[in-house]
C-alpha positions as CSV (number, residue, x, y, z in Angstrom):
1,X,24.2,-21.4,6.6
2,X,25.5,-20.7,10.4
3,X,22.6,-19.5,12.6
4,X,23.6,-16.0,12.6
5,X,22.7,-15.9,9.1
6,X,19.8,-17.3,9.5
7,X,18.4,-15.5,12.1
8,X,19.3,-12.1,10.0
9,X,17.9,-13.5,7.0
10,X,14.7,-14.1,8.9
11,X,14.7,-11.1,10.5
12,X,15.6,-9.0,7.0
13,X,12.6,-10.9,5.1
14,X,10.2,-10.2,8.5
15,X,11.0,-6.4,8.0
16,X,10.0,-6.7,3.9
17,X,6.6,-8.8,4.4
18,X,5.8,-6.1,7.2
19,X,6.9,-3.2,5.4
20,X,4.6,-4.4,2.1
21,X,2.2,-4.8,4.3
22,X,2.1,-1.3,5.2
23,X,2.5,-0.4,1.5
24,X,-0.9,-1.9,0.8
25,X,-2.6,-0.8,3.0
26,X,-1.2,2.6,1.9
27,X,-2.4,2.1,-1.9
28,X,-5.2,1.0,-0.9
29,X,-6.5,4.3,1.1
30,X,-5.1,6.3,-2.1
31,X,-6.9,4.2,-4.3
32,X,-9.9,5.1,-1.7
33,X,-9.4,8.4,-1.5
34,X,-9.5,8.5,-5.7
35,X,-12.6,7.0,-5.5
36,X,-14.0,9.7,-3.2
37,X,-12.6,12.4,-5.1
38,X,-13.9,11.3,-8.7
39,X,-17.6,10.4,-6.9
40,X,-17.3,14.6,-5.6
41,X,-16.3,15.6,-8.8
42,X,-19.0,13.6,-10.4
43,X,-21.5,15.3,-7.5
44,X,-20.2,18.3,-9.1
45,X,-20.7,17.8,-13.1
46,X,-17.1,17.6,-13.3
47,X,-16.1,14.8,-15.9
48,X,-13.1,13.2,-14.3
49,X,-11.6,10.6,-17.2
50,X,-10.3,7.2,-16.2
């Protein structure tokens, strides 16, 4: 593989371990905020299933 190549490659699969990084971390607040929510709705004698 010439070193162009290999350089994009590298570069490509940089930008995809970066971006699921950011993914992640973006389910995980969701996930977060879910939790919140079903604990308020709880507070609130609201049965939340699941």
């Amino acid at each position: 593989m010439s070193q162009t190549l290999t350089n994009l490659y590298s570069a490509m699969l940089k930008t995809l371990v970066d971006r699921r990084a950011e993914l992640v971390a973006e389910i995980e607040e969701i996930n977060n905020q879910i939790i919140e929510i079903k604990q308020e709705a709880k507070e609130n004698g609201i049965n939340v299933a699941n």
